[in-house]
N, C-alpha and C positions, 0 to 999 in steps of 0.2 A: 518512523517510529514515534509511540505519543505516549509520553510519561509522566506522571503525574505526582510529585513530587508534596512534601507536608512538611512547613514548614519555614519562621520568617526566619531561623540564627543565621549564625555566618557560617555554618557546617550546609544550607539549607540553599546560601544563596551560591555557596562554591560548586554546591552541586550542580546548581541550574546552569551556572558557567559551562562546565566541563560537559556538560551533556548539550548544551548548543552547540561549542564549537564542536560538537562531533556532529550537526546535523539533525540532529532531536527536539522535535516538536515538545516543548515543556508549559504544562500545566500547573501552578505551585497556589497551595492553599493555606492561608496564612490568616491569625484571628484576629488582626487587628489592622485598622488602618495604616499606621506608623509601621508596621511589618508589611505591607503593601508596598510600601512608599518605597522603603528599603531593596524589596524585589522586584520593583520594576525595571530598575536600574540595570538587571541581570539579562534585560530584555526576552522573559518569561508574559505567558499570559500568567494574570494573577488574579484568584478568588478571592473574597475579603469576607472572613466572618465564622464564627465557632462552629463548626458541624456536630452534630451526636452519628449515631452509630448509620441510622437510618436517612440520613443526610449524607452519609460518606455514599454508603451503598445505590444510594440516590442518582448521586454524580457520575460513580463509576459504571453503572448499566448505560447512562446517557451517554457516554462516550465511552469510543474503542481506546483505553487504556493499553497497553504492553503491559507494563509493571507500576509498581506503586514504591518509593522510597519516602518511608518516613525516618525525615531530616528533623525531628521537634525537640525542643528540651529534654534533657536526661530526666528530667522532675517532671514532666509534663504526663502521668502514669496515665490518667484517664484516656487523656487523647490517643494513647500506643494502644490501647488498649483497642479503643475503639476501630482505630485503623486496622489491627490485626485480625479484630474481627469481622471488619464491612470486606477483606481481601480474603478471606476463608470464604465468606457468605458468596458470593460471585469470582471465585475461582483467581483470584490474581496473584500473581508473584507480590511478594513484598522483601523491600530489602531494610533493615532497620536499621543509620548510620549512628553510634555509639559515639561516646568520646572517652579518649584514655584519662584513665585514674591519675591522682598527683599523689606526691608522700604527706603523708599526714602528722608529721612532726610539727611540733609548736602551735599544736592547735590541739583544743577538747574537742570531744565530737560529740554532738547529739544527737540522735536517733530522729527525729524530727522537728520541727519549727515549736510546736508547744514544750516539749524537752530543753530546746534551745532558750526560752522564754523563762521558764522555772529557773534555770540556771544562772539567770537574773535577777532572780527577785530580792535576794537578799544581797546586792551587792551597790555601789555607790560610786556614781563617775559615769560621764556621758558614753551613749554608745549609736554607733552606727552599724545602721543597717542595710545591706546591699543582697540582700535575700529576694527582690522583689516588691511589687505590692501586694499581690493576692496573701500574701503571708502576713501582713501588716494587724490583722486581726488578733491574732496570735498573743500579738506584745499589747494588748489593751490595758493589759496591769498595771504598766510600767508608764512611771508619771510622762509627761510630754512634755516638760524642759527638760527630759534627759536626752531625747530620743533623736537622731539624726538620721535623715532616710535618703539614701539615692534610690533614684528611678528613671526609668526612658523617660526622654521629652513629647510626652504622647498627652492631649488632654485628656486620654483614658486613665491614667494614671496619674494625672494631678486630681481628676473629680475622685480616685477612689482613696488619696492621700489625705483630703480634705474632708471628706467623709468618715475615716480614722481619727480624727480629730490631730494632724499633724500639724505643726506651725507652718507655717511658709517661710518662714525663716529658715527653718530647721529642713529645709528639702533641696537635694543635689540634683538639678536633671539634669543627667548627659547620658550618651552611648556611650556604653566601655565596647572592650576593654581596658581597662588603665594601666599607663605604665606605674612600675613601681614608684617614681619619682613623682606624681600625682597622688596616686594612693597617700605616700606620705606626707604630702602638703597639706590633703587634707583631713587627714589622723592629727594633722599639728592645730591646724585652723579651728578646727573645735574641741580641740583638747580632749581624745575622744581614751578611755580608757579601755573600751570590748568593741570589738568586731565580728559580727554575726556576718555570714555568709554561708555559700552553699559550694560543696565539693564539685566545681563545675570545669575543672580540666583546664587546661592551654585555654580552649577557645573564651572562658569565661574569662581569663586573667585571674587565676587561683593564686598562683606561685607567686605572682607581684603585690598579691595581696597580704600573704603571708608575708613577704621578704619586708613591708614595708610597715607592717606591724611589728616583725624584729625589731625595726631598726628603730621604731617609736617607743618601744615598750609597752606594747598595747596585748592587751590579751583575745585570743581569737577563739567563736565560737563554729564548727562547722559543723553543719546540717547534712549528714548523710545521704549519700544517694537511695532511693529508693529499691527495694530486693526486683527481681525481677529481669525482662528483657535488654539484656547489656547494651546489645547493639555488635555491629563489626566495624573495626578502623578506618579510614580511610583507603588505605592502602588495601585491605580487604574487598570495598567496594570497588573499587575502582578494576580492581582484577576479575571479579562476579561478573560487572557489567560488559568487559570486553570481551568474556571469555560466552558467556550467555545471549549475547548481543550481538558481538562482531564488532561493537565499537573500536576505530581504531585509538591507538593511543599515542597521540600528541603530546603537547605540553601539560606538564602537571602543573598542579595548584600553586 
């Protein structure tokens, strides 16, 4: 069987795991180099580069596909979108992996990244931002000795942090997730008053991020998920494919 999976997260690369060791020829498409890097590892073939609608549809005529699992960020709308639609257009199953909700206490929510941004303007004390880069546009208001950013260690997102006019000083690059005990070292290190983030479940490191802004007294801003295609659980998938596939079921994640 040959499947063709979407996707660099760690929802993305567990999948490519779980479907080799069942014997599954995997294809994983992923948009950026440093998301490459990460799934190769999974010992998947890997495409590297942003597809549109007709690029997907593209690939998937070229090759005999089974199904299609997009594995992509909860935020990532454009991209599901397009996927859902190049898998209607040539006929393919699609499975869409979701990720479960957190509780949203001790946090404001904003509707999205420019809500999230307003909700700053009139307010005084550094903040950090773990939203992303593509987001970073958003907060152009907001002076830049306030502003502290994490980001992957990818040159893609230092040329487009430096392009924002971020300090370098002012920029975190690591792979989270973080534990909560990191979180808070460096909520301490920059004396960081708001935390912006996005409602991004277990796999992003949500709950450590909140627990770690409790514990500083830091006010937390989060960015709602998007309305639309949820997704199914893990445990959901996982049942789909063996029950649709024949996949046995060995060791789980």
């Amino acid at each position: 069987m040959n499947f063709l999976v979407f996707g660099g997260t760690s929802e993305g690369r567990a999948v490519c795991r779980w479907l080799i060791r069942r014997g599954v020829s995997v294809t994983v498409s992923v948009a950026t180099d440093y998301g490459g890097t990460l799934m190769e590892a999974s010992g998947c073939r890997v495409f590297t580069g942003r597809l549109d609608e007709e690029e997907m549809v593209s690939r998937m005529e070229r090759e005999s596909f089974d199904c299609v699992i997009d594995a992509t960020h909860p935020y990532a709308e454009e991209v599901s979108r397009n996927i859902r639609a190049a898998c209607e257009r040539v006929r393919l199953p699609r499975y869409r992996l979701g990720r479960k909700g957190e509780e949203m206490a001790d946090c404001q929510l904003a509707p999205g990244p420019t809500e999230s941004a307003e909700l700053l303007t009139d307010t005084s004390g550094n903040i950090l931002l773990t939203t992303g880069v593509k987001e970073l546009h958003f907060f152009g208001k907001i002076p830049r000795e306030r502003l502290y950013v994490r980001i992957l260690p990818s040159v893609e997102s230092l040329q487009m942090a430096e392009e924002a006019g971020v300090m370098s000083s002012h920029l975190i690059c690591m792979q989270g997730p973080f534990s909560k005990a990191l979180n808070a070292a460096l909520l301490r290190q920059w004396d960081i008053r708001f935390l912006v983030t996005k409602c991004s479940g277990k796999a992003g490191g949500f709950s450590e991020k909140l627990e770690a802004a409790k514990e500083t007294g830091v006010q937390v801003i989060a960015i709602g998920r998007p309305a639309g295609d949820e997704g199914m659980d893990w445990e959901t998938l996982v049942r789909l494919l063996e029950e649709d596939y024949g996949l046995c079921e060995e060791e789980q994640r």
